[in-house]
N, C-alpha and C positions, 0 to 999 in steps of 0.2 A: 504494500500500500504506500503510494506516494505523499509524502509531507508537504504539507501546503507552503508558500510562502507568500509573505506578503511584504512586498516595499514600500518603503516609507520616503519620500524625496521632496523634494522644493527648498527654496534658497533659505541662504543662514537667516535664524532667526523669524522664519514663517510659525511657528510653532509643532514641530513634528514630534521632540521628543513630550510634550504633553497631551499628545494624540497619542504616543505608544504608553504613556504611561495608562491612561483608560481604556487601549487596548488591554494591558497588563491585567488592569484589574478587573474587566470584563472577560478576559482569560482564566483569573481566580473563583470568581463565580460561578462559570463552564467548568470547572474541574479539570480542564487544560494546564498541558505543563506545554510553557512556550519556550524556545530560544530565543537568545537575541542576538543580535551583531551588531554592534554601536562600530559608527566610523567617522574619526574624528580631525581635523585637519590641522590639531594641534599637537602636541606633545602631551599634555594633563588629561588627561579623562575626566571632563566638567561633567558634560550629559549619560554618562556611564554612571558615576557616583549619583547622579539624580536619579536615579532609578534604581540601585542598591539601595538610597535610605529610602525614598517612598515607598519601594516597591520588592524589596528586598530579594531583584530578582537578579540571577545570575547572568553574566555579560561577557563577553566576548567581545575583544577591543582590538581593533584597528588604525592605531592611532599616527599620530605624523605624516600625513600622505591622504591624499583619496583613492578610495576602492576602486575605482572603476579607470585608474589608470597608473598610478605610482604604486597603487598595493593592490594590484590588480589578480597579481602572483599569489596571495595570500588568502584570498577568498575560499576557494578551493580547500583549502586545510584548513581553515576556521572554520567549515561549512560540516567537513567531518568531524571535529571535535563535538560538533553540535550532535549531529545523525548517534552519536555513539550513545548520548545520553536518552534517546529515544522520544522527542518530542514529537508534541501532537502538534504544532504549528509553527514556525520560524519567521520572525519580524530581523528585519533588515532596514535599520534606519542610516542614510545614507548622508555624507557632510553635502552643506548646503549647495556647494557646487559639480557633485556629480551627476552624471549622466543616466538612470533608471534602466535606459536600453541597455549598457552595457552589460548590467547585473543578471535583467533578464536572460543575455545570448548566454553571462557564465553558467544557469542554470541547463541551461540544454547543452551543456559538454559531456561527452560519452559518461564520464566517470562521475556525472550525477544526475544527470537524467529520469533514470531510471528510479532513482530515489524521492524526489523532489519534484514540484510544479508550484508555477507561479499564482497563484491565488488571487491576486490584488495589487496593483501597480496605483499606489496613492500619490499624489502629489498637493503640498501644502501652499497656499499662497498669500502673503500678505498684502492685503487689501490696503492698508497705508503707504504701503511702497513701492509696490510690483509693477502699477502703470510707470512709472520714470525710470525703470531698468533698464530699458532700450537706448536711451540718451544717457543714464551714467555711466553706464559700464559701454559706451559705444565703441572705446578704443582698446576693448578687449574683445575681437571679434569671436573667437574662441567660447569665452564665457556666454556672452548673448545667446551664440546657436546653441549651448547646452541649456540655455534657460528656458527654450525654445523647447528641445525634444522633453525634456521637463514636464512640459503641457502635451505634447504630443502621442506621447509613449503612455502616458494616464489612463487607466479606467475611470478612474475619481479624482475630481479636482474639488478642494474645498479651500473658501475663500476664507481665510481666517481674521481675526479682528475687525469685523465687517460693522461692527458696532461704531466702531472710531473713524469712521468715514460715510457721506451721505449718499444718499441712495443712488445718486445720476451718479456713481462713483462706480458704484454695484453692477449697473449697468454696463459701463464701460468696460470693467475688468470681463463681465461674462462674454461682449464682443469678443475683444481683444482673446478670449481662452477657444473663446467658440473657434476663432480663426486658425488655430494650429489642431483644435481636435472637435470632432464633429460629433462624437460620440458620445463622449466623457458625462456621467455625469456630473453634474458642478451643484453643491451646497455650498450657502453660506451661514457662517456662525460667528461665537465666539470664542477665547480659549479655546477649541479645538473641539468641538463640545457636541457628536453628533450622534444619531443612532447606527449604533452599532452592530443590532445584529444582524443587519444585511451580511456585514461584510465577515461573519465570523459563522454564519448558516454553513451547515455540512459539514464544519469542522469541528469535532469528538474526541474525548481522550479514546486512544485507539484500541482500549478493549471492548470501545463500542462501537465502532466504526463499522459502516456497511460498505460493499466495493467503490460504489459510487459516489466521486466526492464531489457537492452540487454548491456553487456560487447560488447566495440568496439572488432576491429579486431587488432591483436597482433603486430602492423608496428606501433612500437612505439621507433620510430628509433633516438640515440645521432650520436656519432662516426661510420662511417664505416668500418669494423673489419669482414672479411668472418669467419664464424661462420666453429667452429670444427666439426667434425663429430663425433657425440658420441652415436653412435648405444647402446645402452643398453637392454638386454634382460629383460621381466620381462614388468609389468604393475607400471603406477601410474607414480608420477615424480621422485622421491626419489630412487637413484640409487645404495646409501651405506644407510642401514640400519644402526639406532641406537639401541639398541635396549630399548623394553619399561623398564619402571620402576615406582616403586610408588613415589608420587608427589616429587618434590624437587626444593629447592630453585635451580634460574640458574646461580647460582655462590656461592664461599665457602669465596674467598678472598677478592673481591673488596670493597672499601669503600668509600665513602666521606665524605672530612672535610668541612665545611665551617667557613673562618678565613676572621672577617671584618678589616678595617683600624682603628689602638689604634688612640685614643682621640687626640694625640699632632702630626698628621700625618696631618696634613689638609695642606701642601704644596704637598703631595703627592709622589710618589715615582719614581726615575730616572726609562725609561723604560729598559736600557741594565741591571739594578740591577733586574728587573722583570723576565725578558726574563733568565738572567743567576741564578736566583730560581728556575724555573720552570725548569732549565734542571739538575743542583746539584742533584736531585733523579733520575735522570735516566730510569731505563726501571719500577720502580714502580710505577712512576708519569705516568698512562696512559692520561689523559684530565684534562687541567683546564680551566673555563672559568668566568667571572664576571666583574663587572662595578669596575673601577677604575677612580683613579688620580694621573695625574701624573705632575712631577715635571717640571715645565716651561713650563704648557700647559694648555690653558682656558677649563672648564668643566669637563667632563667624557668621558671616553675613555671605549668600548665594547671591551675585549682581551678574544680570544680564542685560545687556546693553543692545539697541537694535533700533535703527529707523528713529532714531535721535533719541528715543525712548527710555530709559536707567529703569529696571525693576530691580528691587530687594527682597530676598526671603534668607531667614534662619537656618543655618545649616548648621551639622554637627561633622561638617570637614577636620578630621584631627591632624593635617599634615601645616607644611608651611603655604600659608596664603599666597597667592598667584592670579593671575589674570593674564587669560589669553587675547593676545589682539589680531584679527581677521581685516586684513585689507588690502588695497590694492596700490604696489607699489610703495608698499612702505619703506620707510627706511629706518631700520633695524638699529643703527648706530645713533640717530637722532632720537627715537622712540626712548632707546634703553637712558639716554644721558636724560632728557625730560623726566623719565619715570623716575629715575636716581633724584633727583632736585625737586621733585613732587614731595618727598617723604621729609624736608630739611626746611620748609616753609615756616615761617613766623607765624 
């Protein structure tokens, strides 16, 4: 009997790992034992530890690179690590800038094929940001077309944080999705926040499982939003054609730094001196996120940075605080000297 999989993709900071965390838990409820494969484009494992403390589920980490083309070798053996443990379903949550097609072609290689099928190709999209992706990132030609098969390659698109932006917004982003995939269905929500068991129908801890494993029905509804009419001629989902090419990484520009807390910081750092770091780079500083400390506050503090945006949550991270920074064309030696002088402030 073959093991479901389901991907999880869309760009940093769309909300994907608190879509798998509610998969998780809607996994614990089914009686489901899930794997995971967290794939991280940093060096820390931020969103792997998010889901060991909420979720206290076990992980499987990909870290420093993206799957789908720097650790593209690696998948494969972290896929059998997983099969060994005998799960009923496998969530594959991918860094914000890879490719979903590619993950999908690794499941159809000889040596897993037979074990494994694709279940659910999700893509997450931030409805505060995702229309001006095409003009920020335009001189990373690379990134764009991945942002592209992103939408294209989807069974489900859901629109996330669709609260924080107006309707004629809504609008425009289901255009804009309708145009690379014709099929897909597209929710919108909030927090990630949707019904779930369309996408988890058929799928049984496997001493219950019958031969046939059956994808629910597509009423996998967030926000109510009357869907556009977007007749397209032509077969398949994918309505703009990319066209093909031989392999390539899916991005030219993006990078991560990861910069911990220097030695003589352990009072930690005022949060508006964080908050006003993280925005001083501007449109290159695409995502940061990492366990910190801060100043006049018990413990560790989880800060996720996105689309200008700083959230804070309480973590019980017991290592040395760090934050990772995701952007485009940074510069590493500028970044670190700033960060260092961040900490020494009156």
């Amino acid at each position: 009997m073959k093991i479901p999989v389901i991907i999880l993709g869309g760009f940093l900071g769309s909300g994907k790992t608190t879509l798998l965390l509610s998969l998780l838990k809607e996994s614990k409820a089914r009686g489901l034992t899930p794997g995971i494969v967290m794939n991280e484009l940093g060096k820390k494992d931020v969103d792997g530890y998010i889901l060991q403390e909420h979720a206290g589920a076990n992980v499987e980490k990909l870290l420093d690179g993206c799957v789908c083309c720097s650790r593209k070798d690696e998948l494969p053996r972290t896929l059998e690590l997983l099969l060994a443990r005998r799960p009923d379903v496998i969530y594959i949550e991918l860094t914000g800038v890879a490719n979903p097609e590619e993950i999908a072609k690794s499941l159809l290689e000889p040596a897993l094929s037979g074990r494994l099928v694709l279940h659910y190709s999700i893509t997450v999209l931030d409805a505060e940001n995702v229309l001006e992706y095409g003009s920020r990132f335009s001189a990373d030609k690379q990134l764009v077309r991945t942002l592209r098969r992103q939408l294209s390659s989807a069974g489900l698109i859901i629109v996330n944080k669709s609260d924080l932006v107006e309707p004629e917004t809504l609008w425009r982003i289901e255009k804009m999705a309708s145009r690379y995939n014709t099929d897909a269905e597209i929710v919108f929500t909030h927090y990630s926040k949707i019904n779930l068991s369309p996408l988890l129908a058929g799928i049984a801890p496997q001493e219950q499982r019958t031969p046939a494993l059956q994808r629910g029905s597509r009423e996998i509804n967030g926000m109510a939003l009357k869907r556009i009419n977007s007749a397209v001629s032509g077969h398949g989902a994918t309505a703009v054609q990319e066209p093909e090419s031989a392999h390539e990484t899916s991005y030219s520009q993006v990078a991560a730094v990861t910069l911990t807390f220097p030695p003589g910081a352990a009072d930690g750092v005022r949060p508006e001196l964080l908050e006003g770091f993280f925005r001083e780079w501007g449109d290159s500083l695409v995502r940061a996120k990492g366990h910190v400390r801060l100043a006049g506050r018990d413990g560790v503090q989880l800060v996720q940075y996105a689309g200008n945006r700083c959230n804070w949550e309480f973590s019980r991270y017991p290592g040395q605080p760090y934050v990772v920074f995701i952007g485009l064309n940074l510069d590493e030696k500028q970044l670190t000297d700033r960060w260092s002088a961040l900490f020494y402030q009156p």
